[in-house]
C-alpha positions in Angstrom: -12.6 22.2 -8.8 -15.8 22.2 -6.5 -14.4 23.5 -3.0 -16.7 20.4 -1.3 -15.0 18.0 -3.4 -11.6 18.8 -2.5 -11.8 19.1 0.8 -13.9 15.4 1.5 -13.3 13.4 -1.8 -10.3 14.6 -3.2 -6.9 14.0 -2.0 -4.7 17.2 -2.1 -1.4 16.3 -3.7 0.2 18.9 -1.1 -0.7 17.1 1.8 -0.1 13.3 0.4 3.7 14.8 -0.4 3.9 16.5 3.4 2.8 12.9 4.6 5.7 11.2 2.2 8.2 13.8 3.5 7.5 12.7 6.9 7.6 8.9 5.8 10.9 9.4 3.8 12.9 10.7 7.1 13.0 6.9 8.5 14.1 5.1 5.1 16.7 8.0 4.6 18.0 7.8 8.3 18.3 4.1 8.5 20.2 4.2 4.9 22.8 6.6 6.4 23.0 4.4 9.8 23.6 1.0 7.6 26.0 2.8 5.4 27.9 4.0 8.3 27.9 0.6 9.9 28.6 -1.4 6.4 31.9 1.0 6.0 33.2 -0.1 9.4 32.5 -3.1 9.2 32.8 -3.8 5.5 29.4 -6.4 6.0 27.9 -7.1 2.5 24.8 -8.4 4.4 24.1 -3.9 5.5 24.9 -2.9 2.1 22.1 -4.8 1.1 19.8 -3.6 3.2 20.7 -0.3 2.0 19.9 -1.1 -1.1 16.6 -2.7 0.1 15.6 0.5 2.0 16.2 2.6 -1.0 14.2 0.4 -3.3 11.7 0.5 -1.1 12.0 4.6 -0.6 11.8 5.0 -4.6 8.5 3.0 -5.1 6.7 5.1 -2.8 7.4 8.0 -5.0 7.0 6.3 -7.6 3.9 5.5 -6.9 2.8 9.4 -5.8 4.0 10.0 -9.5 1.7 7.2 -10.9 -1.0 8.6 -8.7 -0.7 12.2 -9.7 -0.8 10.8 -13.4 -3.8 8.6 -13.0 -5.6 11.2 -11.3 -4.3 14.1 -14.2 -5.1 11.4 -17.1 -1.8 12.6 -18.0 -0.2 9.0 -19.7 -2.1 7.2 -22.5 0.0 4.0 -20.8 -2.6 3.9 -17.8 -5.4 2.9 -19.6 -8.0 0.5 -17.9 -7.1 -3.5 -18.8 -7.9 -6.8 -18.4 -5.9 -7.7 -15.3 -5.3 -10.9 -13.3 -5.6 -10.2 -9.7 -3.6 -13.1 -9.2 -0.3 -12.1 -11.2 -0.5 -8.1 -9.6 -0.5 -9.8 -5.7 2.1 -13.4 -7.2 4.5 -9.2 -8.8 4.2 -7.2 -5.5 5.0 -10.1 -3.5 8.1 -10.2 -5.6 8.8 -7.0 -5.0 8.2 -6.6 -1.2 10.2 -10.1 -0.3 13.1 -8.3 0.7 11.5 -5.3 2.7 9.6 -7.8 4.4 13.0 -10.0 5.2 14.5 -6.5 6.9 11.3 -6.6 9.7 11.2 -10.3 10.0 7.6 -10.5 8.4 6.4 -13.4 6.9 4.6 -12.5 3.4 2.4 -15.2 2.1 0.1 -15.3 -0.7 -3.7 -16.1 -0.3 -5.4 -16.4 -3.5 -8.6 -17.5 -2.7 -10.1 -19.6 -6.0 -9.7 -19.4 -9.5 -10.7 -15.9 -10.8 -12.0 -13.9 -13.7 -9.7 -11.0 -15.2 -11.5 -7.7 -13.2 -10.4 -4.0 -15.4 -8.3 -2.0 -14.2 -4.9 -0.2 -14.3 -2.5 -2.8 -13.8 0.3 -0.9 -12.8 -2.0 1.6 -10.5 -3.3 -1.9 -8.8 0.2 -3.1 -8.2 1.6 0.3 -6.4 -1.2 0.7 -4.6 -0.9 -3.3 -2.9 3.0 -2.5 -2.8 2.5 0.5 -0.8 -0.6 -0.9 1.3 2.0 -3.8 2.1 4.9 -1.6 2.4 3.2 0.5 5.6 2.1 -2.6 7.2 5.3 -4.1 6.7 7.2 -1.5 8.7 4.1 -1.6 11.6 3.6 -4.5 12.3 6.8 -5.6 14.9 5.4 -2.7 16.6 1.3 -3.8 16.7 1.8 -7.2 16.8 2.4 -9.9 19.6 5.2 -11.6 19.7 8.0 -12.1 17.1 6.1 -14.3 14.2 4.8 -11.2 12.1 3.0 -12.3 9.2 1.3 -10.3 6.3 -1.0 -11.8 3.3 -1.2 -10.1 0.1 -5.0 -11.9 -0.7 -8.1 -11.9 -2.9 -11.9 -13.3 -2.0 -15.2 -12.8 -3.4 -17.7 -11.1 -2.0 -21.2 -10.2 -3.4 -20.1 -6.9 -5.4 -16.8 -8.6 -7.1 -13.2 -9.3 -6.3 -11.9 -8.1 -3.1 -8.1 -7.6 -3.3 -6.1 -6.4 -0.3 -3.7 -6.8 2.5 -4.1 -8.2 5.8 -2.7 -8.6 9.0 -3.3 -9.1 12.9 -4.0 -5.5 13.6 -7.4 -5.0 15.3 -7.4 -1.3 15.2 -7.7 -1.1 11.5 -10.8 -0.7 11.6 -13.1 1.8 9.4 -13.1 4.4 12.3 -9.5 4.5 12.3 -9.5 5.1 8.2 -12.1 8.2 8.3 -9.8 9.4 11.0 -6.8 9.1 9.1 -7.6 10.3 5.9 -8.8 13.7 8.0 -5.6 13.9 10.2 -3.0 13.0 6.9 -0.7 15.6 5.9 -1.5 17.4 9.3 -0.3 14.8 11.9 3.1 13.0 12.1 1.1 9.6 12.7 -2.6 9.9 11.2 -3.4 6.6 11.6 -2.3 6.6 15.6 -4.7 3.1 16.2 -2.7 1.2 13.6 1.2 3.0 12.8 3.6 4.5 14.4 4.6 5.9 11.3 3.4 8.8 8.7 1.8 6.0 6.7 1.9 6.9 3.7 2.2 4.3 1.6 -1.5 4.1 2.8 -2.5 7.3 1.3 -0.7 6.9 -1.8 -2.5 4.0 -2.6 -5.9 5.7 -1.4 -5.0 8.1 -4.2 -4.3 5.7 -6.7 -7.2 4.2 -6.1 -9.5 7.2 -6.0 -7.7 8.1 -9.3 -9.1 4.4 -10.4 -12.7 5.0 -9.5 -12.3 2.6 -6.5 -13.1 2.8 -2.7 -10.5 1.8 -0.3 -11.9 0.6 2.4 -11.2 -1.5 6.3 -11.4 -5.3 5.4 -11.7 -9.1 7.2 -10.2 -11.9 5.4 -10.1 -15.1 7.5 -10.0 -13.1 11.1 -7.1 -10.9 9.6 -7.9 -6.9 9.4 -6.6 -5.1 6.2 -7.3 -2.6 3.9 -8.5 -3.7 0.1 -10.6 -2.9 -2.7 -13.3 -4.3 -4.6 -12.8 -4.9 -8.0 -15.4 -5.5 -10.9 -15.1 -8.3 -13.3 -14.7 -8.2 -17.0 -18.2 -10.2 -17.5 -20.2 -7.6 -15.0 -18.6 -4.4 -16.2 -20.1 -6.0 -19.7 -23.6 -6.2 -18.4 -23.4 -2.7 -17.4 
């Protein structure tokens, strides 16, 4: 591998698995408080957020597993495909309702128009919103004012294709805070100190994936909210290619 390459383009699988380590010591110590708590006070309501945590815990790695594969070329399942932007954001809302429930965030869904199938890998797309959503999820009753948190899994069009992403009241995600983190990841507790108090890296995970899809993750507005997304290219302009 070109030395240049992996140290600006390429993101070392050693330091995206320090950055989950680090991540994984908050799921894993809330999981033993709730357990603790649940036994003593036999409340079903703390088992299930156990059980929510640990979901939540096991998609991350899941998707570092996805990512190392999409970037290896090691599954013949991952192949690019016709892909609704609208069914991967309608699945990983699905998935994150409950997570979100935990940190009182509100999800909602903002699919902005009626839009063409873009290609890509499905199941790389999905992980990589999941864990975009998953790091904003646990940041943002620390960022945000007040006690209405809300997050938007959402899609618009701008003049290169489909931009898919998630978004939030958090003014210091901004593309200087990105660069920064993607130099500090795997080397500081919190690289992306402007934005989470956390590791996160659900955020680099999906920054993987992505790479691994050809794609450029990068700081996005969508109706005054900040986020992170992607842009994705359409079936019809990949065929004019």
């Amino acid at each position: 591998m070109d030395p240049a390459r992996q140290t600006k383009d390429y993101i070392l699988p050693h330091q995206l698995l320090l950055s989950i380590a680090e991540q994984m010591k908050l799921p894993l110590l809330q999981i033993v408080r709730q357990a603790e708590l649940a036994r003593l006070n036999n409340d079903l309501v703390g088992v299930n957020d156990i059980r929510t945590l640990a979901d939540n815990a096991l998609q991350l790695i899941d998707a570092y597993s996805l990512s190392l594969q999409l970037n290896n070329n090691l599954s013949f399942q991952l192949a690019p495909q016709s892909t609704s932007i609208a069914s991967v954001l309608y699945d990983a809302n699905r998935q994150l309702e409950a997570f979100a429930k935990m940190y009182n965030v509100q999800l909602e869904l903002n699919i902005g128009g009626r839009f063409e199938p873009v290609l890509a890998h499905k199941q790389g797309l999905e992980s990589a919103i999941i864990g975009l959503a998953s790091a904003f999820i646990e940041t943002l009753p620390a960022q945000s004012s007040g006690s209405n948190f809300k997050l938007q899994l959402a899609t618009h069009r701008c003049r290169y294709g489909i931009v898919a992403g998630v978004y939030a009241d958090i003014p210091g995600l901004r593309s200087e805070a990105l660069r920064r983190g993607r130099k500090l990841y795997g080397r500081s507790r919190q690289p992306l100190v402007d934005v989470s108090h956390t590791s996160g890296a659900g955020i680099f995970v999906a920054d993987a994936i992505f790479k691994a899809m050809k794609l450029k993750m990068h700081a996005s507005r969508h109706r005054h909210l900040y986020g992170l997304g992607v842009v994705l290219k359409t079936s019809s302009q990949l065929s004019l290619v």
